[in-house]
C-alpha positions, 0 to 999 in steps of 0.5 A: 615422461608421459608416464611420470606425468600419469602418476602426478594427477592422482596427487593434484586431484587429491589436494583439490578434491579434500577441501570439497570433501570437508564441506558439509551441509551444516556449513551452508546453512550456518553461512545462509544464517549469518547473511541473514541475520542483519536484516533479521535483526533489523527486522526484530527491533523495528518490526516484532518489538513494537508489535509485541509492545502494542500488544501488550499497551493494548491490555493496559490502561495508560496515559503515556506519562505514569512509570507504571500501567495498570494492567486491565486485560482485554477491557479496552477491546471490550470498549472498542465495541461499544465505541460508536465513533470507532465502527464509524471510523471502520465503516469509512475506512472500508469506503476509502478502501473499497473506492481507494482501490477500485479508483486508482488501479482503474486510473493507473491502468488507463494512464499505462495503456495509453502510454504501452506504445510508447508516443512521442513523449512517452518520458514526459508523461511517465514523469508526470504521472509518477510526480505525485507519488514522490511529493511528501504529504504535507505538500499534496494535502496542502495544494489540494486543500487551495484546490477546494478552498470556498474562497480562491480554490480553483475547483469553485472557480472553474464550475463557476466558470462553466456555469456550474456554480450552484455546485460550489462550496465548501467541499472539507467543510461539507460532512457530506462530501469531505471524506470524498474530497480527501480521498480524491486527493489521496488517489491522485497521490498514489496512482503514480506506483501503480501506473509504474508497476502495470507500465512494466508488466504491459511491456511484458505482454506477449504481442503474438497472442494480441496480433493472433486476436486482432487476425481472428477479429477480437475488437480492442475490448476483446483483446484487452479482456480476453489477452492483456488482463490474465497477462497482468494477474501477478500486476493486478495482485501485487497493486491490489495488495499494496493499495488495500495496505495504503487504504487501511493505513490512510492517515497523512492526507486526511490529518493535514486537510481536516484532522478527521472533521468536520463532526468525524466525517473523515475520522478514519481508523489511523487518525482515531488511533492518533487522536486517542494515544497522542491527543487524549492520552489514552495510550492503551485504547489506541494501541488496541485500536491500531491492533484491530488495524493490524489484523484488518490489513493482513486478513484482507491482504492474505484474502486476496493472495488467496483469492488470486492464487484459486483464480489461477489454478 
């Protein structure tokens, strides 16, 4: 009996090892395409299709209502440097960058460190502080445009209430200060992703390192500097990249409080873009516009990937 059951292995080993030795390389692949191919194809319809179409409208004079555009080359571009509203459009897109980023990731990070030991309430304040980040834009240029109205605006009537106000006026009626006041807005808006992303790379931090410090007399500054921040590099790229994207394609808030005014103080790259294809119907100077945005987005992204990548060899 032992014997005949020696003998019935090979066969069962055979059927089992046969279809293994049918697969072939090949067949993993084509089945790695085919998952991979949905989200391809949404990917080249909704992505690469218009791209390709802004690059070509971008080399055409059109209005968006003629069947036919008349095909100028890179006239629109050679247009775009003699256009001094558009370098000014850029150079407060760089502002709203620059400080956009600096000044959420600085709030977001604070609002993370407060809450890393968990207070009481530590649920409250995560709803809180991630509240803005949900409201739909409309809604956030609206209750801030209330917030710096001249007339029942609570930010004129709380320095006033302070004594400060010879300060107050009208903040998105001041050239001045306008595009400021919209960028606050627009911070206050966005800080809520960020606090999450560095909420849950804080909870990753290794709490040995940090008792180590604090038993060799590193004081808080030191800790954090020394033992949090390299800990939260991978964070820091992914929100850095993410808010410098958001910067460049700022365009909800400013168009919902001032539409650009007043005298092309907030004009940012996104609403001249807006203005020229949809408003003045120049469909080919606007797409060459947002070309240069494009391009802007994705050099300074990869820059900073680039730069963090050194910084970590």
């Amino acid at each position: 009996m032992a014997t005949t059951m020696t003998r019935a292995r090979p066969p069962l080993a055979g059927r089992s090892a046969a279809p293994a030795a049918r697969r072939r390389p090949g067949d993993r692949r084509v089945s790695g395409y085919l998952f991979v191919l949905p989200a391809l194809a949404v990917y080249a319809v909704f992505i690469l299709y218009p791209l390709v179409q802004s690059v070509y409208l971008s080399l055409t004079d059109w209005d968006g209502a003629r069947p036919h555009k008349r095909f100028i080359g890179l006239g629109n571009f050679d247009r775009l440097v003699h256009d001094s509203l558009f370098w000014r459009a850029l150079g407060h897109n760089l502002i709203w960058v620059v400080l956009g980023t600096a000044a959420a990731m600085a709030v977001s990070l604070l609002l993370a460190m407060l809450v890393w030991s968990r207070p009481r309430g530590f649920t409250l304040f995560r709803t809180v502080y991630f509240m803005p980040q949900i409201l739909p834009a409309i809604i956030v240029g609206i209750v801030w445009s209330w917030i710096y109205s001249p007339a029942f605006g609570i930010l004129d009537r709380g320095l006033s209430a302070v004594g400060l106000g010879s300060w107050s006026h009208g903040w998105l009626g001041d050239p001045d200060f306008a595009l400021y006041a919209v960028l606050v807005a627009s911070v206050w808006a966005t800080v809520g992703l960020a606090f999450v992303i560095f909420t849950a790379a804080l909870h990753n931090v290794d709490q040995d390192l940090l008792d180590a410090a604090r038993v060799d007399g590193a004081g808080a500054w030191q800790r954090f500097r020394h033992v949090v921040v390299p800990q939260l590099s991978s964070a820091v790229t992914l929100v850095t990249v993410l808010l410098l994207v958001h910067g460049f394609q700022a365009f909800d808030h400013v168009w919902i409080m001032t539409k650009g005014g007043p005298d092309n103080s907030t004009q940012l790259l996104a609403t001249y873009t807006y203005q020229k294809a949809f408003m003045e119907n120049e469909v080919g100077y606007g797409a060459a516009i947002s070309l240069v945005l494009t391009v802007l987005s994705l050099v300074v992204s990869l820059a900073v990937v680039r730069l963090r990548e050194r910084g970590e060899r």
